[in-house]
N, C-alpha and C positions, 0 to 999 in steps of 0.2 A: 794403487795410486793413492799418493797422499792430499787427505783435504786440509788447504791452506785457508784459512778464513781470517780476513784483516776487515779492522773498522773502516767506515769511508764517510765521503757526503754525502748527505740524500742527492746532491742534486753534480753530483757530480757525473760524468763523461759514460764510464762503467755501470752505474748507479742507475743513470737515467736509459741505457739502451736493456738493463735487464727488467726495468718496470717498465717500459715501454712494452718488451716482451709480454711482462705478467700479464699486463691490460689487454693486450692484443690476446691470448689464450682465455679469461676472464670473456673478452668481447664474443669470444667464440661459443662457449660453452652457455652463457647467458642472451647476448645481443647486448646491443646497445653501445654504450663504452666500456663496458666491461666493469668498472669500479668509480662510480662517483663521488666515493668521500671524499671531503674536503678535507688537505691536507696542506697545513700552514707552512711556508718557511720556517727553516729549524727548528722543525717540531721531534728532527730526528739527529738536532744536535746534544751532546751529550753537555750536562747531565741528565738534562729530561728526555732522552732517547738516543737511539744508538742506531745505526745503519753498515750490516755486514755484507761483506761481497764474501762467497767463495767458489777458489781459484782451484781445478784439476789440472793438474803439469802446466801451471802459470797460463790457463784460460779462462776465463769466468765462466762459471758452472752453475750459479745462483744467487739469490737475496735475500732478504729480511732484514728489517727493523724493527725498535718498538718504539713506540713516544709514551709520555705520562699521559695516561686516561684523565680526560677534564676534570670531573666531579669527583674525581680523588687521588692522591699527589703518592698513594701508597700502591696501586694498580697503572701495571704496564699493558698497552692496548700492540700485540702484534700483529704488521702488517707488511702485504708483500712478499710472503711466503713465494717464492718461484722459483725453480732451477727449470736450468734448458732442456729441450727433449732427450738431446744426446750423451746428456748426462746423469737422465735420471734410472730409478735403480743400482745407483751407486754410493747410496747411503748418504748422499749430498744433501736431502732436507732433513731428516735426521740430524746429522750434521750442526745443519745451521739452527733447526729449533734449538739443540743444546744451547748453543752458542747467545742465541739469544737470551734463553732463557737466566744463563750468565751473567750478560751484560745488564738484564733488568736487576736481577738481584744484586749483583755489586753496586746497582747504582740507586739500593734501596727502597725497590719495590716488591711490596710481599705476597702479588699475584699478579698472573698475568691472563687475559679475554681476548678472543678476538671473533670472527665473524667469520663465516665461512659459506656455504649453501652446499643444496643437492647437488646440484653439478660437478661436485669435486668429491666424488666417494675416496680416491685416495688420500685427497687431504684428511676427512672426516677419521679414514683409518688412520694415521699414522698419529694426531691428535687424541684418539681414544687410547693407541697404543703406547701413547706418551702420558698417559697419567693427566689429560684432560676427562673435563667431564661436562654434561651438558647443562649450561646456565640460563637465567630468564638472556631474552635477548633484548640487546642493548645497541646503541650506537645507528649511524646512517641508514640502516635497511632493517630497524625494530620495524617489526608489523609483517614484514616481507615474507609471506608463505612458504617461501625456498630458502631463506636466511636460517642456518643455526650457529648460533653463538658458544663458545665453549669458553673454560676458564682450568686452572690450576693454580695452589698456593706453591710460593715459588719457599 
């Protein structure tokens, strides 16, 4: 099966039931809400971020974004890594890390971080097996015992 992956809105229809998801699995694995950074209106409008959906035989399969990292306008922060249960193992976040990792460099960012934790040992692989590597940690959940932070120049 072919993965089709198109730009979208953050806050749009598709957009918001597959971050709905994320948070809801997030919620699981951690408690709580799952993820409470704060994230602004069009922060994942381009040029300073990008928001991909990807679609398996025209279903949504998954997400990702990145927005410009505050404190420097040259690092992309990704966020919302998720694909759906039924789809995973099918090289769907794969997939969309690429993808993203893309759209921050065409759009002139020359590394990308993002924030992850224990709870997600698959995320942590597939991020190390992507040519991540482990960073001081940064952003909403620095200090956070179970927060690990990774990065790559893009």
């Amino acid at each position: 099966m072919e993965i089709d992956i198109r730009l979208t809105r953050y806050g749009s229809r598709v957009a918001t039931e597959l971050t709905t998801a994320a948070l809801a699995d997030l919620s699981e694995r951690y408690g709580g809400e799952g993820d409470t950074t704060p994230i602004g209106p069009g922060e994942f409008d381009p040029p300073e971020g990008a928001f991909l959906i990807a679609y398996l035989d025209h279903t949504p399969a998954g997400c990702v974004g990145f927005r410009t990292f505050a404190d420097d306008e040259t690092t992309a922060e990704l966020k919302r890594l998720y694909v759906a249960p039924q789809f995973r193992g099918r090289g769907v976040a794969k997939a969309l890390l690429t993808a993203v990792q893309d759209a921050a460099r065409q759009a002139g960012r020359q590394r990308i971080w993002l924030e992850t934790g224990t709870a997600q040992p698959e995320a942590i692989s597939l991020y190390e097996r992507s040519g991540y590597a482990r960073i001081e940690d940064f952003g909403h959940y620095k200090g956070y015992p179970d927060v690990r932070s990774f990065g790559r120049e893009l």
